[in-house]
N, C-alpha and C positions, 0 to 999 in steps of 0.2 A: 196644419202647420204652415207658417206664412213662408211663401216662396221668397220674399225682398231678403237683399243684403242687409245686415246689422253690423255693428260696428262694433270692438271689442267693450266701448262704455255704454251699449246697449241694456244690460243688465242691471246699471245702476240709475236710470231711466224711472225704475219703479218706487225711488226712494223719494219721490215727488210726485203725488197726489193725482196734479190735475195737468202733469205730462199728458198728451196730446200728440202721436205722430201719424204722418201721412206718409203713402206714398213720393218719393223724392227722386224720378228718377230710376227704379227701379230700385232704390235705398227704405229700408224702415228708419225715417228718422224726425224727431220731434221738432215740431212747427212751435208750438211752444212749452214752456214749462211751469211756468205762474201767469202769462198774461204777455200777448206782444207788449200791448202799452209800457206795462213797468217796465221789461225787457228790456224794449227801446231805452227807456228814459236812466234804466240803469247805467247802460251803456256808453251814455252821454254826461253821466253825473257822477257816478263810480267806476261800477266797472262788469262785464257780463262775461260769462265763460262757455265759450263754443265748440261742441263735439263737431269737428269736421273733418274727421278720419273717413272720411268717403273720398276726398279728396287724393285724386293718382301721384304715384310718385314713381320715377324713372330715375336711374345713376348712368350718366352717359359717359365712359371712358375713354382714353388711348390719345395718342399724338395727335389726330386730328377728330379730336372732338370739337372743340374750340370753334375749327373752320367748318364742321358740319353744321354746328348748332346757328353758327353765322347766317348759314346758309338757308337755317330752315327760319328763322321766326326773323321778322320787321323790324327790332330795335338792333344797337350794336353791340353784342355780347364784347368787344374784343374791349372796350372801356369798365369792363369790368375787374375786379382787384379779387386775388382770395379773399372772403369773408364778403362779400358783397352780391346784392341778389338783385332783379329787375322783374320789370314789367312787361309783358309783349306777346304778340300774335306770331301765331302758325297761319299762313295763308295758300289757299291756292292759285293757280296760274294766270288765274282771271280777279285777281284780286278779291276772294270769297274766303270768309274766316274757315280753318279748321275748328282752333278754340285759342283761349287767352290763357295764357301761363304766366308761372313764373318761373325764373332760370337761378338759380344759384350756382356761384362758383366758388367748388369743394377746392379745388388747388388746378394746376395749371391744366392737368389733363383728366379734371374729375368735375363734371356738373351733374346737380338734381333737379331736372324739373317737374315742378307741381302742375298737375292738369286737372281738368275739372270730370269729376267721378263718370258722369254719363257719358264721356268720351273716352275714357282710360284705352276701349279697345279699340277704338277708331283713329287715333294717336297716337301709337304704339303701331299701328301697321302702316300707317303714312309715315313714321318715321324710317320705321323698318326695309318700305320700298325706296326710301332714296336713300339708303345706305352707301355713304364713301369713303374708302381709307379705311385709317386703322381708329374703328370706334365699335363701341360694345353698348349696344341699350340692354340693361337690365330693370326689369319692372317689378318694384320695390312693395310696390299700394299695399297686399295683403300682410305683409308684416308690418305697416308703418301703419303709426296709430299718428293725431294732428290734432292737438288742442289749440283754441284760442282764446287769450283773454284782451279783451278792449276795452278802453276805457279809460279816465285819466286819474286814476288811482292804480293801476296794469302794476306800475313801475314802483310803485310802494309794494302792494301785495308780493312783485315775482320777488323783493328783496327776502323775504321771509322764506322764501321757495332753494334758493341757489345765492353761492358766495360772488357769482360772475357780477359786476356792476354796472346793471345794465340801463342804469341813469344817462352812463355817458356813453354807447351805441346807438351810433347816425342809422338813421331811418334806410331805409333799406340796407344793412348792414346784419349779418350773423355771428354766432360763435358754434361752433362746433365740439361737441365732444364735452359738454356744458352740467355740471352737475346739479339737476332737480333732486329735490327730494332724494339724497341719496343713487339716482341712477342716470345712466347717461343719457343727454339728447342735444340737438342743436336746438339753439334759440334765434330768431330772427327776430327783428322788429320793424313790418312792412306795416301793421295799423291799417288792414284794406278797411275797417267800417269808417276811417274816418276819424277816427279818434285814433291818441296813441295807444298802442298795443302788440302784444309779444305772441307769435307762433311756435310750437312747442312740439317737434317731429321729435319722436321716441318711439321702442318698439311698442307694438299691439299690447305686448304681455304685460309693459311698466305702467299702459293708459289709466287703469284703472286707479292706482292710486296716487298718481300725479292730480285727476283730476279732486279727487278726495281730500286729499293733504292742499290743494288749492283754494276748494269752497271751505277750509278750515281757517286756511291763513286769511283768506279774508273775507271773514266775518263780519268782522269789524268797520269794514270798512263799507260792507255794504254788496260787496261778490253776491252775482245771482247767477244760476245754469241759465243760458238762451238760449230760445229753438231761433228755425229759419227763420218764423215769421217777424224779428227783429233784424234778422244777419240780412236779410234779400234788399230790407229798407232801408239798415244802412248802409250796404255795400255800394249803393247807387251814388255814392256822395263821394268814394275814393277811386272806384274802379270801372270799367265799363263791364255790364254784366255779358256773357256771350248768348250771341245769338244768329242766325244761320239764315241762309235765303238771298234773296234779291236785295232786301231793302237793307241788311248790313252791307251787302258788297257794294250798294250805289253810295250810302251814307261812308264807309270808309274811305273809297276812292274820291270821294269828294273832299272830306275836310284830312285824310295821311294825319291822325292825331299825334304831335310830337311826341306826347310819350311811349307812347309802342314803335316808333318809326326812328330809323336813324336820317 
């Protein structure tokens, strides 16, 4: 019996031949699913769809959440609006990454941050030791499931998915409380490969056929499942991937990249 984490669309994994997964992290999860090649090239041409429900999720509450979250990561949460998500670093005191998130703000005194899976518990207890005021981390990960589809057909396909219009939702921008297929979820649209592309937080229980009634609607258009080995190579194009040590803390403190930095 494999000791790794699975994911709840781990089971539909098998409806694809020459899925392929590796160790991720201490995650079972598929590297690829037909071939990185076409993977990639979907992704750039139509459109790819990415189980990345390994990915942490935290709901940070109360009156001062807002100035806590200010306080922990590099960019400036306070420019942000309901419906609106960013980009940015947890850092330590020496200028040495924790990991790179992403921050959404749910409403004035409600955000979710996404953290990256191999850190969930390392993140959660750095958060947890600077605790100020009146804020509540609640660690969401195991019930959130996190589909991805990339690609510049995304925005055709999710039409077929949900009545929301999300032709006309600015890039880092969400809706909440969003009807897929029938069930609830927020939908963002951050595009980290690179292409445009919509994120699809819903519970664990709904993943499965969100991603199903998904690889249905587009068909047509060309929708393929993507393992990692497409997602690591495009990710490199939108986002900085994380990584720890000496030579992130010197390279960060050197160039303070605008976009994680206020």
């Amino acid at each position: 019996m494999s000791s790794l984490q699975r994911t709840p669309l781990y089971p539909l994994y098998s409806d694809f031949p020459s899925a392929r997964c590796i160790d991720f992290g201490g995650w079972e999860l598929p590297v690829q699913f037909s071939g990185i090649v076409q993977e990639h090239e979907a992704v750039r041409k139509q459109a790819g769809l990415f189980d990345v429900s390994h990915m942490g999720e935290f709901i940070v509450t109360g009156a001062d959440a807002e100035a806590f979250i200010q306080k922990m990561t590099t960019n400036d949460v306070t420019r942000l609006s309901a419906g609106q998500a960013q980009y940015t670093l947890m850092c330590y005191d020496n200028g040495g990454t924790v990991d790179d998130l992403l921050v959404y703000k749910l409403s004035a005194d409600q955000f979710m941050l996404v953290v990256n899976a191999s850190n969930i518990d390392k993140d959660l207890q750095w958060l947890q030791d600077h605790l100020a005021g009146d804020v509540i981390i609640r660690n969401v990960s195991a019930e959130t499931a996190l589909i991805a589809i990339q690609g510049p057909d995304a925005v055709n396909i999710m039409a077929q998915a949900t009545s929301e219009t999300l032709s006309e939702l600015p890039s880092f921008h969400f809706i909440q409380n969003a009807q897929v297929f029938g069930t609830t979820a927020l939908l963002s649209r951050t595009g980290y490969t690179g292409e445009d592309g919509f994120e699809i937080y819903c519970s664990a229980a709904d993943a499965p056929a969100i991603w199903s009634g998904l690889l249905a609607a587009g068909q047509s258009h060309g929708l393929i499942p993507t393992g990692l080995g497409a997602r690591v190579y495009d990710f490199a194009s939108r986002r900085n991937c994380h990584c720890t040590g000496r030579n992130f803390q010197a390279r960060f403190l050197r160039l303070k990249p605008a976009w994680v930095s206020s």
